[in-house]
C-alpha atoms as a printed R data frame, in Angstrom:
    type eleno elety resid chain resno       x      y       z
1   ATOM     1    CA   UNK     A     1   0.000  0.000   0.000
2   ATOM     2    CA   UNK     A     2   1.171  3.561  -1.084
3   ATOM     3    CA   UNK     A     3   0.973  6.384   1.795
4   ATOM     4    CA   UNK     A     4   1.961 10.002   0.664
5   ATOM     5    CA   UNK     A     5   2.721 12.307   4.185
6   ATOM     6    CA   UNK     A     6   4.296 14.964   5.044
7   ATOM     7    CA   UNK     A     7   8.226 14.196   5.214
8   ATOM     8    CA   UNK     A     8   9.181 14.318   8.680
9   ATOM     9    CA   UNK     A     9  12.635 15.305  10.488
10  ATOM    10    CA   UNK     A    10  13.559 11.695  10.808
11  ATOM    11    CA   UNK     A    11  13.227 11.443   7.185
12  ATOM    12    CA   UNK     A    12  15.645 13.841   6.208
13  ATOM    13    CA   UNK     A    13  18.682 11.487   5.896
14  ATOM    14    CA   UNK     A    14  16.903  9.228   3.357
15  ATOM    15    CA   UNK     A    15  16.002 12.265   1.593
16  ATOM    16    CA   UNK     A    16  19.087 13.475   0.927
17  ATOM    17    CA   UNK     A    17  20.416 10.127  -0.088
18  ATOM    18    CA   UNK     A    18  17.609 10.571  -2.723
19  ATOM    19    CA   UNK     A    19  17.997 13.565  -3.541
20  ATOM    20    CA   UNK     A    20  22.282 12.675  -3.539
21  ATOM    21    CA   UNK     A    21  21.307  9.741  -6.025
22  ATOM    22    CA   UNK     A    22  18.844 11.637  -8.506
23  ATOM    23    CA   UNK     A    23  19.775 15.182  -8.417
24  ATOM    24    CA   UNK     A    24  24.169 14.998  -8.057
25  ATOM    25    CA   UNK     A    25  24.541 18.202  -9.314
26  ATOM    26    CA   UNK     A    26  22.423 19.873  -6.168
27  ATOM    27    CA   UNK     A    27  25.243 18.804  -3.954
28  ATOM    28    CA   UNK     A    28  23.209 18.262  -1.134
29  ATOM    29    CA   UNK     A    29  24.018 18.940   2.336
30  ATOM    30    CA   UNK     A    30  22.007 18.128   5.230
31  ATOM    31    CA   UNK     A    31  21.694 21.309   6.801
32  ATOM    32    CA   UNK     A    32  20.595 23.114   3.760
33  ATOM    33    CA   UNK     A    33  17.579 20.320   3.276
34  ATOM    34    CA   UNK     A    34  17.250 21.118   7.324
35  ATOM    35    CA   UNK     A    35  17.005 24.645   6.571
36  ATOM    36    CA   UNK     A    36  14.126 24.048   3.524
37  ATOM    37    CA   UNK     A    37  12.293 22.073   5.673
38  ATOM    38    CA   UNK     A    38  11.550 24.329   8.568
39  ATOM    39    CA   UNK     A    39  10.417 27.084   5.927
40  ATOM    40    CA   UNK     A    40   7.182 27.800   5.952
41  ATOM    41    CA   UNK     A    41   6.100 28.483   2.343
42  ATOM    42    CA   UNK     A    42   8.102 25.416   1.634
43  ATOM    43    CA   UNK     A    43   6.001 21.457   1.805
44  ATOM    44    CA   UNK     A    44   7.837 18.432   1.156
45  ATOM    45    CA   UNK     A    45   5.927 15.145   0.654
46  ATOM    46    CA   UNK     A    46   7.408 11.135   0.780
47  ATOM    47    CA   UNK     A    47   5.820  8.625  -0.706
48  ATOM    48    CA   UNK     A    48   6.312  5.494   1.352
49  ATOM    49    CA   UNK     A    49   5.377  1.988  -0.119
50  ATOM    50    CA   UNK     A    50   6.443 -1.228   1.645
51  ATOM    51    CA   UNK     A    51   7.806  0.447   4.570
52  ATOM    52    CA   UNK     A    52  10.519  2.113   2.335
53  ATOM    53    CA   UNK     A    53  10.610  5.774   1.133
54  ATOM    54    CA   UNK     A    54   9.743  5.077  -2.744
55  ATOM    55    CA   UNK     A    55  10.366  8.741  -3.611
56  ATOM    56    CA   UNK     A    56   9.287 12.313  -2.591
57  ATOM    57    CA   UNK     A    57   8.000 16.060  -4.451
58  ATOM    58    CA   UNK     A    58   9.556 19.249  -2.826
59  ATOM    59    CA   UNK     A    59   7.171 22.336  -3.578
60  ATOM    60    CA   UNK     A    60   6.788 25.919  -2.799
61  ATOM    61    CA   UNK     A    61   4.979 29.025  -2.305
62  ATOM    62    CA   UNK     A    62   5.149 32.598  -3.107
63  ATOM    63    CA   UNK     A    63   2.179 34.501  -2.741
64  ATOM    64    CA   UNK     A    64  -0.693 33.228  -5.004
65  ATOM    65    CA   UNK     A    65   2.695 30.983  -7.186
66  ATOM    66    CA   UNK     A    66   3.760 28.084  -6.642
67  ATOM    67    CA   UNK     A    67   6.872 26.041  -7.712
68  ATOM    68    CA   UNK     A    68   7.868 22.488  -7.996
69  ATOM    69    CA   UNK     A    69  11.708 22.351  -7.183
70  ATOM    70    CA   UNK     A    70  12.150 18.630  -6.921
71  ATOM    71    CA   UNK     A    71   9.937 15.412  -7.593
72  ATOM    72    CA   UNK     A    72  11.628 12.071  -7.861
73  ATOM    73    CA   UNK     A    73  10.685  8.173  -7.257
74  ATOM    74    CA   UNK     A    74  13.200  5.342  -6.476
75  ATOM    75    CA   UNK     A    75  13.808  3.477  -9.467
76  ATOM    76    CA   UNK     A    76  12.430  0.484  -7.918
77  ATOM    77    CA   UNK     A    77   9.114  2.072  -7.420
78  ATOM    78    CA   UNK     A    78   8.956  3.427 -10.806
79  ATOM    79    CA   UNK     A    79   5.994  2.948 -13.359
80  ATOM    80    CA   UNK     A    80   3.549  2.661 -10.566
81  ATOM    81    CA   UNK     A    81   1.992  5.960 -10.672
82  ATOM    82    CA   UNK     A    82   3.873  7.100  -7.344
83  ATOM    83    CA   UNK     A    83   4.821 10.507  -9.394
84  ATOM    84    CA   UNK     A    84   2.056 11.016 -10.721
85  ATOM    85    CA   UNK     A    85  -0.089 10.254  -7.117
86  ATOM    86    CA   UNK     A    86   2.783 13.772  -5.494
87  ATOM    87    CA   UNK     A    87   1.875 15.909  -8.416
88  ATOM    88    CA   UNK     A    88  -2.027 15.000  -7.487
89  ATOM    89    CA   UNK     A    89  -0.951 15.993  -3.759
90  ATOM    90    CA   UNK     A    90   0.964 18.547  -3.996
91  ATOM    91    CA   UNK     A    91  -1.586 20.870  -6.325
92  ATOM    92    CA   UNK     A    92  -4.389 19.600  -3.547
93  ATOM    93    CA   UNK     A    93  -2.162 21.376  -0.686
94  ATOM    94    CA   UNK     A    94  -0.917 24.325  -3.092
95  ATOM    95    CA   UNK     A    95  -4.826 24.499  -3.969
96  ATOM    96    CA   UNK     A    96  -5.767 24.597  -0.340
97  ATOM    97    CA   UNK     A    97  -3.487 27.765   0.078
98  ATOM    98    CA   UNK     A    98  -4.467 29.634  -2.716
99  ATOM    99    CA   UNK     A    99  -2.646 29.191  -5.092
100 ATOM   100    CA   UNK     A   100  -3.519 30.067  -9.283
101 ATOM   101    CA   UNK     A   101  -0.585 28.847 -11.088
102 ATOM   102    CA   UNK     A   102   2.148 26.221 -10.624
103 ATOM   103    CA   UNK     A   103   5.203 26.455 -12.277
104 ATOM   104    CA   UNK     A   104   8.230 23.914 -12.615
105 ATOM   105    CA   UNK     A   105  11.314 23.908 -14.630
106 ATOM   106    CA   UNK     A   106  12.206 20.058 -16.493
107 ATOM   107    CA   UNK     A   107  15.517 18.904 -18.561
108 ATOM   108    CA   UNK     A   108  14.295 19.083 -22.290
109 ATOM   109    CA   UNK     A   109  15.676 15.515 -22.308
110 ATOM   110    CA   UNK     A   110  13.722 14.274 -19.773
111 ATOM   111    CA   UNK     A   111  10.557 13.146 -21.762
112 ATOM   112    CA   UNK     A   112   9.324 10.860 -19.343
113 ATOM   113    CA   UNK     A   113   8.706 13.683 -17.128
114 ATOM   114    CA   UNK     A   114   7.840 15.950 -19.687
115 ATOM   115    CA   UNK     A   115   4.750 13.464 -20.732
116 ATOM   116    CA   UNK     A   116   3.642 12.704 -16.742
117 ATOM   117    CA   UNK     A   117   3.584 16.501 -16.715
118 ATOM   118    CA   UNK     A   118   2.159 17.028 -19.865
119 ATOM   119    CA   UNK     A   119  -0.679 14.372 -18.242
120 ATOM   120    CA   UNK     A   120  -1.049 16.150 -15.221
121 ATOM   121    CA   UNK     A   121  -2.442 19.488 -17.353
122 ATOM   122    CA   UNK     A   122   1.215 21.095 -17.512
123 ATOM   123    CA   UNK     A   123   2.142 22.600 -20.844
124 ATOM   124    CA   UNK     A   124   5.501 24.363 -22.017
125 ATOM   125    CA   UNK     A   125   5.534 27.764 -21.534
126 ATOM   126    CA   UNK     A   126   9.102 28.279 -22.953
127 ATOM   127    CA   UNK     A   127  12.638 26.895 -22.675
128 ATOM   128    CA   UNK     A   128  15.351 28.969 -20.366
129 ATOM   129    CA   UNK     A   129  18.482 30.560 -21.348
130 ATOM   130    CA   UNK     A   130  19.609 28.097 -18.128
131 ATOM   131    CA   UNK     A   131  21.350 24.465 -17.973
132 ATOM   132    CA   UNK     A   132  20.849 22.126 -15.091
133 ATOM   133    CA   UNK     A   133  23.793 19.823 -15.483
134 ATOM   134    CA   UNK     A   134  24.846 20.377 -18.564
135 ATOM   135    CA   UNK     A   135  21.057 20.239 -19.823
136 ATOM   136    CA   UNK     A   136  18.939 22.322 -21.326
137 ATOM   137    CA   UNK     A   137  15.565 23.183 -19.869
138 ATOM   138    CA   UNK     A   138  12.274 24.003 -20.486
139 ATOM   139    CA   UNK     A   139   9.815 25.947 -18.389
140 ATOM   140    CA   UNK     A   140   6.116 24.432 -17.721
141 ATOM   141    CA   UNK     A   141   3.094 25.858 -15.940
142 ATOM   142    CA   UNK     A   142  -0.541 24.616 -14.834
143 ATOM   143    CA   UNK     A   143  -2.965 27.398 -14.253
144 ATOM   144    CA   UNK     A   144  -5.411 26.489 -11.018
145 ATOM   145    CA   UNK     A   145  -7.550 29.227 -11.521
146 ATOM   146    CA   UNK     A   146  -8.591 28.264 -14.677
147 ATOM   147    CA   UNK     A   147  -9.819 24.710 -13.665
148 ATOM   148    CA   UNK     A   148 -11.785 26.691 -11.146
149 ATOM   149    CA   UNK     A   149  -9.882 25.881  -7.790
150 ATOM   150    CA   UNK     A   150  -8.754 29.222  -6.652
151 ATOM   151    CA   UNK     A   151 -11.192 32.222  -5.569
């Protein structure tokens, strides 16, 4: 059975093993995921299936914005729908706080991502003058307002 929670304190060592494993580039360093979690514009979900932490979305937001900065799922636990099960969660809680558009930046390679958020109502809204690890990338946005969620 899948559970998606709120990632907890106790997590954060797991998480940043997965974070380590999918995102090298990020460097990441335990007190700088510390620091993200106790933010308070800043929600970070695990998906936990089999009593193991099968992968986890890290969102944000800014005023009526928000902003996926992270989303990944244990190889393992891939092609299960675990990915697309965060997005679902993650617009519920960014929906519950207001917010009218969602925004997330992807590698232009990445077309498995690409088509989940493609599937999840995210289109391209253009691709950056910006490389994430030596990648180019491409801008995508979902507006809430317009599927009538936000006041």
């Amino acid at each position: 059975m899948l559970s998606i929670d709120k990632v907890q304190e106790t997590d954060l060592k797991e998480l940043k093993q997965l974070i380590l494993e999918e995102f090298p580039y990020t460097k990441p360093k335990i007190e700088g995921i510390m620091q993200r979690f106790r933010k308070q514009n800043v929600f970070l979900l695990k998906a936990v299936k089999e009593n193991t932490l099968a992968g986890f979305i890290d969102f944000e937001l800014n005023g009526f914005e928000g902003m996926i900065i992270g989303l990944s799922v244990k190889k393992e636990f891939r092609r299960q729908g675990i990915a697309g099960k965060l997005i679902e969660k993650a617009l519920d809680v960014l929906k519950e706080n207001n917010c009218v558009e969602v925004k997330l930046i992807v590698k232009q390679e990445n077309l498995p991502a690409i088509k989940l958020y493609e599937k999840t109502g995210f289109s391209k809204t253009k691709v950056l003058d910006k490389r994430i690890d030596k990648a180019v990338v491409q801008e995508m946005s979902l507006s809430l307002s317009m599927q009538g969620f936000a006041a």
